[in-house]
C-alpha positions as CSV (number, residue, x, y, z in Angstrom):
1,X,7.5,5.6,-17.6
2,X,7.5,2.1,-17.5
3,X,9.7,-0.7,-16.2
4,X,12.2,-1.3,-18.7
5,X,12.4,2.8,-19.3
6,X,13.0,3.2,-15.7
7,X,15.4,0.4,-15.6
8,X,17.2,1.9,-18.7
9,X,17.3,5.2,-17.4
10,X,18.9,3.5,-13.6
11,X,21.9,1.9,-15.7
12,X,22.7,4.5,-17.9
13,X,22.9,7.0,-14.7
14,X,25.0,4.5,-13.1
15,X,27.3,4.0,-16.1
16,X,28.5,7.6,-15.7
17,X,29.6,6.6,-12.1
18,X,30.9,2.8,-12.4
19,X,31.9,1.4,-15.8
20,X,29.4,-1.6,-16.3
21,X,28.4,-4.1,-18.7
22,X,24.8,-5.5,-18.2
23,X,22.2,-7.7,-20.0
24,X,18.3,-7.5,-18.7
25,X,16.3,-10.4,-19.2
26,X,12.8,-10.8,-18.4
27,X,11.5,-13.7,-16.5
28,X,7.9,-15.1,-15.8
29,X,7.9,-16.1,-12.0
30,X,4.2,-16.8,-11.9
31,X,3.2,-16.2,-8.3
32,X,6.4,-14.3,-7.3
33,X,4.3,-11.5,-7.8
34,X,6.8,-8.3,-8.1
35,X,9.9,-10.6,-9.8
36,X,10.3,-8.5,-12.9
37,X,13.3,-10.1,-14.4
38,X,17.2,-11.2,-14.0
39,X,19.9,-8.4,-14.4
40,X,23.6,-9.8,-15.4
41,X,26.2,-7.5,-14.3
42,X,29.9,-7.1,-15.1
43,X,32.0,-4.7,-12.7
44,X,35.7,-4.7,-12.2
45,X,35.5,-7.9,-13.6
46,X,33.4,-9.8,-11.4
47,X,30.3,-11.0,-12.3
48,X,27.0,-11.4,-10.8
49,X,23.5,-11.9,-11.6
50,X,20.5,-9.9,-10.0
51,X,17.3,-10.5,-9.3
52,X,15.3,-7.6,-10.1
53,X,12.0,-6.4,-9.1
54,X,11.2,-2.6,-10.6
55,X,8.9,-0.1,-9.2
56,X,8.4,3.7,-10.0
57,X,8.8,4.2,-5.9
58,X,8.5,2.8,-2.8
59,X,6.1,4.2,0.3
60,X,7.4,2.8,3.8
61,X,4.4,0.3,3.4
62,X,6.1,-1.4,0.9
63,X,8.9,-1.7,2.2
64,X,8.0,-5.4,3.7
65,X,6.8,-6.8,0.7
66,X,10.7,-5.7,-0.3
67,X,12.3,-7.3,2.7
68,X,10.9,-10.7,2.4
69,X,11.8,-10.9,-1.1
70,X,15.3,-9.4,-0.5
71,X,14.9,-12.5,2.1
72,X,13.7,-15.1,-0.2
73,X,15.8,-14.0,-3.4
74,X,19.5,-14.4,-3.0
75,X,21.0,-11.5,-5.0
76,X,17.8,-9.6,-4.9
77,X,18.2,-5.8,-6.8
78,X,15.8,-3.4,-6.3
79,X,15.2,-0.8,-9.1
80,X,13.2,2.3,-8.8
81,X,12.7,5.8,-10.5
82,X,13.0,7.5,-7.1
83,X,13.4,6.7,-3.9
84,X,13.0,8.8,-0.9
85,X,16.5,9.1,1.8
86,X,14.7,7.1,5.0
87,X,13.6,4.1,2.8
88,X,17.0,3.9,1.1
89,X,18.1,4.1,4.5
90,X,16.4,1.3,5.9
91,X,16.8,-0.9,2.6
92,X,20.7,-0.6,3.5
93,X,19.9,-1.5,7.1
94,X,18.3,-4.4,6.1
95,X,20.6,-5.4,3.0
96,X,18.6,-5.3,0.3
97,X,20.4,-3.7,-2.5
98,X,19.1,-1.0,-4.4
99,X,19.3,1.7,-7.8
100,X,17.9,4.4,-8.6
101,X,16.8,6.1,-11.6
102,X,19.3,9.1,-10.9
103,X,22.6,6.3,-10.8
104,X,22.4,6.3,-6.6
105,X,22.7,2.6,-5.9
106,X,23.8,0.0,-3.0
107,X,25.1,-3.3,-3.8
108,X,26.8,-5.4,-1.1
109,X,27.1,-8.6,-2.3
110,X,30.1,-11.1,-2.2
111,X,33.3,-9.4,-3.9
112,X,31.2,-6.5,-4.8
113,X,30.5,-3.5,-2.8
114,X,29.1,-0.2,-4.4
115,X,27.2,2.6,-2.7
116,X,26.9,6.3,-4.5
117,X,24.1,8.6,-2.6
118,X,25.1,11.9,-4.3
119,X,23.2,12.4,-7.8
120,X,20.4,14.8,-7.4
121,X,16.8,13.1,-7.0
122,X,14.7,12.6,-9.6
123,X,11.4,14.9,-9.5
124,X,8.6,13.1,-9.3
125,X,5.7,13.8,-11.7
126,X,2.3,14.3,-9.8
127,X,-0.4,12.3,-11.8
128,X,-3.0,15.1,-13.0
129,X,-6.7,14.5,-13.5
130,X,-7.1,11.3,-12.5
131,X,-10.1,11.1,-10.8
132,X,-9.6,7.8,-9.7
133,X,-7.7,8.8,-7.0
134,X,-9.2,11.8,-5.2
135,X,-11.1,11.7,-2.0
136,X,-14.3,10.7,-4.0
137,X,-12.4,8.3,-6.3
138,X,-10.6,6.4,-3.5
139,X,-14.1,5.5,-1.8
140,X,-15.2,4.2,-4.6
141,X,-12.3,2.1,-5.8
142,X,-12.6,0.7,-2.2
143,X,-15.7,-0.7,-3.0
144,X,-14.2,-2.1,-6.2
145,X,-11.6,-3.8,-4.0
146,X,-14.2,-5.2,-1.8
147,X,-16.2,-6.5,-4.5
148,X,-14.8,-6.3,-8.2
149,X,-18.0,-7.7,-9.7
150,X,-19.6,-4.3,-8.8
151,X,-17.5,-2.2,-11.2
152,X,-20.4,-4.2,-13.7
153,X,-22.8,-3.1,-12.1
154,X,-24.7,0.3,-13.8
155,X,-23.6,3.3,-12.8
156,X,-26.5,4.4,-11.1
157,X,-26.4,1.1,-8.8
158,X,-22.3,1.8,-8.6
159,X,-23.2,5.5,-6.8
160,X,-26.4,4.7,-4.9
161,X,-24.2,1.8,-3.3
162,X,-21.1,3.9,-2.8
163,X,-22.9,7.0,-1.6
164,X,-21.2,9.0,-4.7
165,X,-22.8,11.9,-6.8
166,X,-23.6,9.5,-10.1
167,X,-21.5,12.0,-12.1
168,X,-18.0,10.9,-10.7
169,X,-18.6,7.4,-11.6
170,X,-17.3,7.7,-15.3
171,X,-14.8,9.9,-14.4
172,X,-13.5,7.3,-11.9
173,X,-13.8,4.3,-14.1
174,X,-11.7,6.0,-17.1
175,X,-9.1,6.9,-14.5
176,X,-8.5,3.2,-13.6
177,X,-8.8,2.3,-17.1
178,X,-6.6,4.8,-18.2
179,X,-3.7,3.7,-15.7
180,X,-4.1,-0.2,-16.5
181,X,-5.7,-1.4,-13.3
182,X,-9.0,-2.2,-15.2
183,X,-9.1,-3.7,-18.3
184,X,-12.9,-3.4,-20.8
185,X,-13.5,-7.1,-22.1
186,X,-16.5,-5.8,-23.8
187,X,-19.2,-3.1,-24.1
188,X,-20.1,-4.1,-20.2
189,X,-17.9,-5.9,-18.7
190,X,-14.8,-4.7,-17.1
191,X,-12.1,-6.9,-14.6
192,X,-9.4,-5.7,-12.4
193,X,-6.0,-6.4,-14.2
194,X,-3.9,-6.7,-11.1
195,X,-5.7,-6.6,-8.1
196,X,-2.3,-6.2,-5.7
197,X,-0.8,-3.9,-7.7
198,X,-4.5,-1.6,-7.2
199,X,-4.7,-2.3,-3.8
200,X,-0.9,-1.4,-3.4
201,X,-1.6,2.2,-4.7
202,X,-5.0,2.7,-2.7
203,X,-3.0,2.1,0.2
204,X,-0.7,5.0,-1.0
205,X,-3.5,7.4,-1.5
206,X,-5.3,6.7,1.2
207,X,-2.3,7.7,3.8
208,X,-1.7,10.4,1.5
209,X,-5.1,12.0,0.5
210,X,-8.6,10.2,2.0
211,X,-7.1,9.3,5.5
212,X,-6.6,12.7,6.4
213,X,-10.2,14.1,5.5
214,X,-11.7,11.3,7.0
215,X,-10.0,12.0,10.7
216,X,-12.4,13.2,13.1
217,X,-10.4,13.3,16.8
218,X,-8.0,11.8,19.5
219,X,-9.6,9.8,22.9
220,X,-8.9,8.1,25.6
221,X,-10.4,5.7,27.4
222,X,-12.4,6.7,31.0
223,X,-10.7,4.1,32.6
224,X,-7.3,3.4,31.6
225,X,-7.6,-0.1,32.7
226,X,-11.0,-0.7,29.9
227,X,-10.8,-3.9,28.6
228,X,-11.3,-2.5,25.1
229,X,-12.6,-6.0,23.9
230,X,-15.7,-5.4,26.6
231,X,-17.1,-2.7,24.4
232,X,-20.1,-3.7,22.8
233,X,-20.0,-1.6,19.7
234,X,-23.3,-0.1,17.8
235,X,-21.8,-2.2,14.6
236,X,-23.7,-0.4,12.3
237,X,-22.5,2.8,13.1
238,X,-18.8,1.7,14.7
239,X,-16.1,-0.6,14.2
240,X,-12.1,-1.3,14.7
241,X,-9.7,-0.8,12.5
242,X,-6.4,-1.1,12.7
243,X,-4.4,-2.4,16.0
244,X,-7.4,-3.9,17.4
245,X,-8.9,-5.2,14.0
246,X,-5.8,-6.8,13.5
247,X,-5.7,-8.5,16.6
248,X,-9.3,-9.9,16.4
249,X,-8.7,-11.4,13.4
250,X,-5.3,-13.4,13.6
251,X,-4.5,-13.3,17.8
252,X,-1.2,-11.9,16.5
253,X,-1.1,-8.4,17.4
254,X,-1.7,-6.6,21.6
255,X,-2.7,-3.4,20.4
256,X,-1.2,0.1,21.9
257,X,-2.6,2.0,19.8
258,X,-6.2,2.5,19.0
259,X,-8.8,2.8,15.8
260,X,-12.3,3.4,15.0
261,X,-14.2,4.0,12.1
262,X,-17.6,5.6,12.6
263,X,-20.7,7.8,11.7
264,X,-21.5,8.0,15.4
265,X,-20.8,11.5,16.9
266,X,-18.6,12.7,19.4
267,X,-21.3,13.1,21.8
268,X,-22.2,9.4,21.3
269,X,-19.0,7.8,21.2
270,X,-18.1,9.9,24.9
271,X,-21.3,8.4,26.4
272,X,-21.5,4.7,24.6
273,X,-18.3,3.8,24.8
274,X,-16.8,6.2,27.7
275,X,-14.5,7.6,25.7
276,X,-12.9,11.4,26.3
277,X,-11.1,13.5,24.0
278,X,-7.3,14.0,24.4
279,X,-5.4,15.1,21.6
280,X,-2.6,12.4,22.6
281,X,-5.1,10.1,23.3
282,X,-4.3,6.4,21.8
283,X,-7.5,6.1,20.6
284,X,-7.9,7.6,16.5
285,X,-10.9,8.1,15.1
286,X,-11.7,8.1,11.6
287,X,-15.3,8.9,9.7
288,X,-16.5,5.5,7.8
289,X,-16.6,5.9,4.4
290,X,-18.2,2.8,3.0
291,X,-21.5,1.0,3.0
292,X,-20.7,-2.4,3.3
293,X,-21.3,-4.3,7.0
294,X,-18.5,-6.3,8.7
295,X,-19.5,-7.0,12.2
296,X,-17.5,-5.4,14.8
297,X,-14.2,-4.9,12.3
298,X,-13.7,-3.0,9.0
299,X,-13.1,-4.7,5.8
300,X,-10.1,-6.6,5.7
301,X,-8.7,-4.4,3.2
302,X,-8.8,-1.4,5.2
303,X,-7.1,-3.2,8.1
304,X,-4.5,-4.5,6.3
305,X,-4.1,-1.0,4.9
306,X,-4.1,0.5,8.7
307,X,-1.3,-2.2,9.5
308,X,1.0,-1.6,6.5
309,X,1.0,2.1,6.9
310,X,2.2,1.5,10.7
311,X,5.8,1.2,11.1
312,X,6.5,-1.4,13.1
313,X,7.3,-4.8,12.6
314,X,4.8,-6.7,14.2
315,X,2.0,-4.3,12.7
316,X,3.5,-5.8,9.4
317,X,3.4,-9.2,10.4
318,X,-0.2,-9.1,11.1
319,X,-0.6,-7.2,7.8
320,X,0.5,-10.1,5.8
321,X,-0.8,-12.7,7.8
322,X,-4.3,-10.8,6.8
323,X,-3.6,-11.2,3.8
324,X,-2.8,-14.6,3.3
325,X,-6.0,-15.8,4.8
326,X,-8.2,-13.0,4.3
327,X,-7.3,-11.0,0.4
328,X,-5.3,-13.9,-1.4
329,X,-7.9,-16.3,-1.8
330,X,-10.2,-14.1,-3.0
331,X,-7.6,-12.3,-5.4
């Protein structure tokens, strides 16, 4: 379903709740990435003009991408297929007005005020076969992400460099192609058509599908006063995500809670790095799934990923300010 079908759908739901009269137009706001357009609405006679960005759903990492345009857009509308009861829940708490594909909506704005929260939620339709998104395809579109000039590369070179069985590369690239994120300019060459939007939905899969695979066991640290910043990491086998990643690169974040990424073993991380298992340890550790180095921290796509999926604020922060300096100029 795409935007204007899911923004169709949203207003005809909500006409059999509120009478309306609308008019969608859609607007080109260059580097406002996510503005998809203005929505002019008519109810009980007041009028008031929207704008509107349109998704198929929204994952709590999103939701502060959401926020600061709710924040920089006055009248900002959020329109989405489905939407799941805690994010509606902090959208409200935060003001940002919202609709949904099954008619529920929340708009507070000057004269007008309309909230409906009881029209049965839309089912959401699992994507099936795309193997662009499995446990195999999400390490490799990570590598994409970290370097889209090697989806041109052959596809022999593609799997010897992501450690991926040759056979899944096809599979993988017709599943990005088949969903938009990659277009084919020619026999060989292919590009990433929106690089956000792709990261955007790794990030979704990864919580949801590699990230769990991938985790290995909780620590703590021998000493609970460890510096953690003393540790000299075997940076070819170990590095920080997250928290501490984070805070390396921008000085923005004190981090409580802990991650590694690593091929080192359990045995080796106890006796390098004085670590002991504790299943409410704050340390996580993760196996690393990709090939590239990056001194002492993971990719900066993978931190930012770590951040956004953490749900607090300053975690968020950190997120973005990663990806201002780190993902934007490179996009």
């Amino acid at each position: 379903m795409n935007e204007i079908d899911i923004l169709n759908k949203a207003i005809h739901n909500l006409e059999k709740d509120i009478p309306i009269t609308w008019n969608w137009k859609n607007m080109d706001y260059n580097n406002d990435i996510g503005i998809d357009g203005e929505l002019d609405l008519i109810i009980n006679n007041q009028n008031i003009l929207m704008v509107v960005e349109v998704k198929k759903d929204v994952k709590n990492h999103q939701l502060f991408n959401i926020i600061e345009y709710n924040n920089r857009f006055e009248n900002f509308l959020l329109v989405a297929e489905r939407l799941y009861p805690k994010v509606k829940k902090e959208l409200r708490e935060n003001q940002v007005n919202y609709l949904e594909g099954n008619g529920n909506v929340y708009i507070n704005k000057a004269d007008i005020f309309l909230y409906v929260d009881t029209n049965k939620t839309v089912k959401n339709q699992k994507e099936k076969g795309n193997r662009a998104f499995t446990k195999t395809g999400l390490k490799v579109v990570f590598h994409f992400l970290l370097n889209p000039l090697l989806i041109n590369q052959t596809q022999r070179e593609i799997a010897d460099i992501t450690n991926v069985a040759l056979g899944n590369i096809p599979l993988i690239i017709n599943g990005l192609l088949e969903n938009n994120f990659i277009l084919k300019l020619n026999k060989n060459e292919y590009v990433i058509n929106n690089y956000q939007e792709l990261l955007n939905k790794w990030i979704t899969e990864f919580e949801q599908t590699l990230k769990p695979t991938i985790f290995k066991q909780r620590f703590r640290f021998q000493n609970k006063n460890q510096d953690w910043r003393a540790l000299q990491l075997n940076t070819e086998k170990t590095v920080w995500g997250g928290e501490p990643a984070g805070d390396i690169m921008t000085n923005h974040l004190r981090p409580e809670n802990f991650t590694l990424y690593t091929n080192e073993t359990t045995r080796d991380l106890m006796i390098n790095y004085r670590l002991l298992p504790d299943d409410e340890g704050n340390i996580w550790v993760y196996d690393k799934f990709w090939t590239m180095d990056f001194n002492n921290i993971a990719p900066a796509e993978l931190v930012y990923t770590d951040l956004m999926i953490n749900d607090d604020k300053r975690s968020k922060e950190t997120a973005k300010l990663i990806f201002d300096e780190y993902i934007q100029p490179n996009i």
